[in-house]
MARZA-33894 format. One record per residue (C-alpha): x, y, z; residue in one letter. Coordinates in pm, 1 decimal. Layout:
// MARZA-33894
<px:X; py:Y; pz:Z; residu:A>
...
// end
This chain:
// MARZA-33894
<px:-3005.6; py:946.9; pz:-1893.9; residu:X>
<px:-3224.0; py:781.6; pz:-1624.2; residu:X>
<px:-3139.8; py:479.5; pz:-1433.4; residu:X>
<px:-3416.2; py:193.1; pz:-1350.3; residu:X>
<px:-3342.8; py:-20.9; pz:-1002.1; residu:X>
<px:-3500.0; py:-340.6; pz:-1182.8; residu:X>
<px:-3154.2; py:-444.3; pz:-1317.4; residu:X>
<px:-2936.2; py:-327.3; pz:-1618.1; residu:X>
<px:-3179.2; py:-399.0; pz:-1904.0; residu:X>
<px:-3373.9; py:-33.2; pz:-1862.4; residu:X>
<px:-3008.5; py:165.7; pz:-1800.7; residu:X>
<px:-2930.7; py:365.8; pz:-2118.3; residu:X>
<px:-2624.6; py:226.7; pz:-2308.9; residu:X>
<px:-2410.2; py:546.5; pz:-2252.0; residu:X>
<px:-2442.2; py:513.4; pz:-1888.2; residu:X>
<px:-2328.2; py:155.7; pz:-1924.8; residu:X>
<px:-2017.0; py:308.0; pz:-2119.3; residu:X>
<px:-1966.2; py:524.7; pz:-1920.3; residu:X>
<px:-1965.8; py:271.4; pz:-1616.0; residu:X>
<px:-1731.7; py:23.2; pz:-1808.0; residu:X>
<px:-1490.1; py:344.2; pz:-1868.2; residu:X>
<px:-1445.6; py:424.7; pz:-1571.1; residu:X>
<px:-1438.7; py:41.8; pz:-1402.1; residu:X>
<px:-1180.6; py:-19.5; pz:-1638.2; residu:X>
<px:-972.7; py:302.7; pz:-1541.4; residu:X>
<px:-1029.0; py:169.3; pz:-1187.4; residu:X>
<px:-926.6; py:-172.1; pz:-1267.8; residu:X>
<px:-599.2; py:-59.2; pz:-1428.1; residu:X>
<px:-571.0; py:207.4; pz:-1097.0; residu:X>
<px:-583.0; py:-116.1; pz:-889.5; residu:X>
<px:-330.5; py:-325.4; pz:-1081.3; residu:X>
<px:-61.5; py:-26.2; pz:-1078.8; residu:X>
<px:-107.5; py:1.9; pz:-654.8; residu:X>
<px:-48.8; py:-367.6; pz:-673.9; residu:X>
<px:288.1; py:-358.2; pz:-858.6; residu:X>
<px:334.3; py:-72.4; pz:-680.6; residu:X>
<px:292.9; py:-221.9; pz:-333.7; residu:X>
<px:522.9; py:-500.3; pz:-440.2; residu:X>
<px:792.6; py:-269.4; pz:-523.5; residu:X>
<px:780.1; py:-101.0; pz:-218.9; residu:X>
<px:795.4; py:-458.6; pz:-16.0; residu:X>
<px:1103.2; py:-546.9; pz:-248.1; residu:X>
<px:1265.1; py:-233.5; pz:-76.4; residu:X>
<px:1148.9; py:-252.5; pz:230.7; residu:X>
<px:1256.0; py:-636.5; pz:243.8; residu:X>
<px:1608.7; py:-516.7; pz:156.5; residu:X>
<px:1578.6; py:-245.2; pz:488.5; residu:X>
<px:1488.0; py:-553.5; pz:661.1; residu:X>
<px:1787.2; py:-755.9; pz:578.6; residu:X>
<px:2055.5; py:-457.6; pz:642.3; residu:X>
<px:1864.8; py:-360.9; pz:953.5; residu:X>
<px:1926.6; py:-738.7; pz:1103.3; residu:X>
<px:2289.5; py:-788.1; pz:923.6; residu:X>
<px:2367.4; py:-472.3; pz:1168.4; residu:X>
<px:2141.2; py:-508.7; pz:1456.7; residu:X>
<px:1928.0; py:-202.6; pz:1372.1; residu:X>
<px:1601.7; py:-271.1; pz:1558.4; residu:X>
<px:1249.2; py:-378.8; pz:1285.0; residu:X>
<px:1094.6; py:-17.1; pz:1418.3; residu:X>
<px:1183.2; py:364.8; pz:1362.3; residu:X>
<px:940.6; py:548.5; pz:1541.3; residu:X>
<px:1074.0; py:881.0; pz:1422.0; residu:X>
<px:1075.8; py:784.9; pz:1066.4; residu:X>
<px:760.3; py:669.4; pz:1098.2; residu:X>
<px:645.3; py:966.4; pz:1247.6; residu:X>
<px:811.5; py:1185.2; pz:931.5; residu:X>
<px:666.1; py:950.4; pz:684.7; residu:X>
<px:278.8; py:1002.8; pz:836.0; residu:X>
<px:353.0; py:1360.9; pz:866.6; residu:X>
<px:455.4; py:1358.5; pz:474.1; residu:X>
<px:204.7; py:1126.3; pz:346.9; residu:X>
<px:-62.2; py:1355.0; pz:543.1; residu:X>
<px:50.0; py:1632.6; pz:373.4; residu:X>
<px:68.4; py:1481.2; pz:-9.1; residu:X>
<px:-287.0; py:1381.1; pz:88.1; residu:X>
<px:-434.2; py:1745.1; pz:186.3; residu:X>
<px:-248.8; py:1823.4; pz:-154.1; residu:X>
<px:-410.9; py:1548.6; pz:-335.9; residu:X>
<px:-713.4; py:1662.8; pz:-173.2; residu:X>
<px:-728.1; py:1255.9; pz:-33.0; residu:X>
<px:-843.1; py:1283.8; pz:326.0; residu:X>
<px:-503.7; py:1261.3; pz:560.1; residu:X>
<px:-663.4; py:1012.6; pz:800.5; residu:X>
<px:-717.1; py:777.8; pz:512.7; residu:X>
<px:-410.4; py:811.1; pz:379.3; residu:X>
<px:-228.9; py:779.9; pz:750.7; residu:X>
<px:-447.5; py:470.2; pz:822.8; residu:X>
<px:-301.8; py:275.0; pz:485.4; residu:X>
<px:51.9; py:409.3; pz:620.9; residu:X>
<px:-24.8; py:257.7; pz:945.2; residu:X>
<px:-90.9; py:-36.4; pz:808.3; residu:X>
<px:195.1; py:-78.1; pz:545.5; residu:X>
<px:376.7; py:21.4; pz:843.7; residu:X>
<px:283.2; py:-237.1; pz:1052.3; residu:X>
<px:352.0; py:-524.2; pz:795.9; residu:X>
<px:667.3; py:-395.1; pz:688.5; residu:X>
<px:804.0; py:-393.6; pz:1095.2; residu:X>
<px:641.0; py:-762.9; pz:1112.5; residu:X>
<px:847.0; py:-867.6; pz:833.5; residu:X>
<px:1172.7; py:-648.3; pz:1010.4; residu:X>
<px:1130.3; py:-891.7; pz:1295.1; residu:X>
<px:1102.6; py:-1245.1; pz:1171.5; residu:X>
<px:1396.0; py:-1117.1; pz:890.5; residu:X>
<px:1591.5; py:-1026.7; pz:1207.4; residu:X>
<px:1469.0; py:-1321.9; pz:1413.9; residu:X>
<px:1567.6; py:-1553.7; pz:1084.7; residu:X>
<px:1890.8; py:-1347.3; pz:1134.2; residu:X>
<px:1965.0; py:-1425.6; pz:1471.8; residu:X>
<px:1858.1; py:-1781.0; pz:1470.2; residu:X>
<px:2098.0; py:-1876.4; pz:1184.1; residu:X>
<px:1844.6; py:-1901.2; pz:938.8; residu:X>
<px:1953.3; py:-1778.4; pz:566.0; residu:X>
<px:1826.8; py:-1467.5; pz:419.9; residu:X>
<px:1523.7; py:-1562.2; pz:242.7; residu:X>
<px:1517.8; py:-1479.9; pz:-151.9; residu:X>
<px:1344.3; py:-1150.3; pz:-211.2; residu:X>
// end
């Protein structure tokens, strides 16, 4: 099975299968993170809401700190690097503690919980 660079009329048809198969798998990988993600925001909004109805502050550093050391870990397990997988923590982190604090400034100004 040899590949040409000129385009995909000279690649063999099982390679282009093959390449659909696994784009596909990919594709479907992609949608499940998505509804995944969204889940996880659902939640998180909910944290948001309690944390403000209570005065909690948006942030918990030590949390945070567990959940990196945890998703580091599942990731060596995974064999995923851990710096990837504590950069996309970092950054879910970071949006979910930016929603926290206009939920809790919302909160404080009056404003009603917005529908999650």
């Amino acid at each position: 099975m040899t590949t040409s660079s000129t385009g995909t009329g000279d690649v063999d048809p099982a390679v282009l299968n093959e390449l659909t198969r696994l784009r596909d798998s990919i594709d479907n990988i992609d949608a499940a993170v998505v509804h995944m993600l969204a889940e996880r925001f659902k939640a998180t909004q909910q944290v948001g809401h309690l944390k403000a109805a209570h005065r909690l502050p948006p942030a918990d550093p030590a949390r945070e700190a567990r959940q990196i050391a945890r998703l580091r870990a599942l990731a060596e397990d995974a064999k995923l690097d851990p710096a990837f997988a504590e950069k996309f923590l970092n950054f879910i982190i970071a949006e979910v503690i930016r929603h926290h604090e206009r939920i809790a400034e919302d909160s404080a100004n009056g404003k009603p919980a917005a529908a999650s």
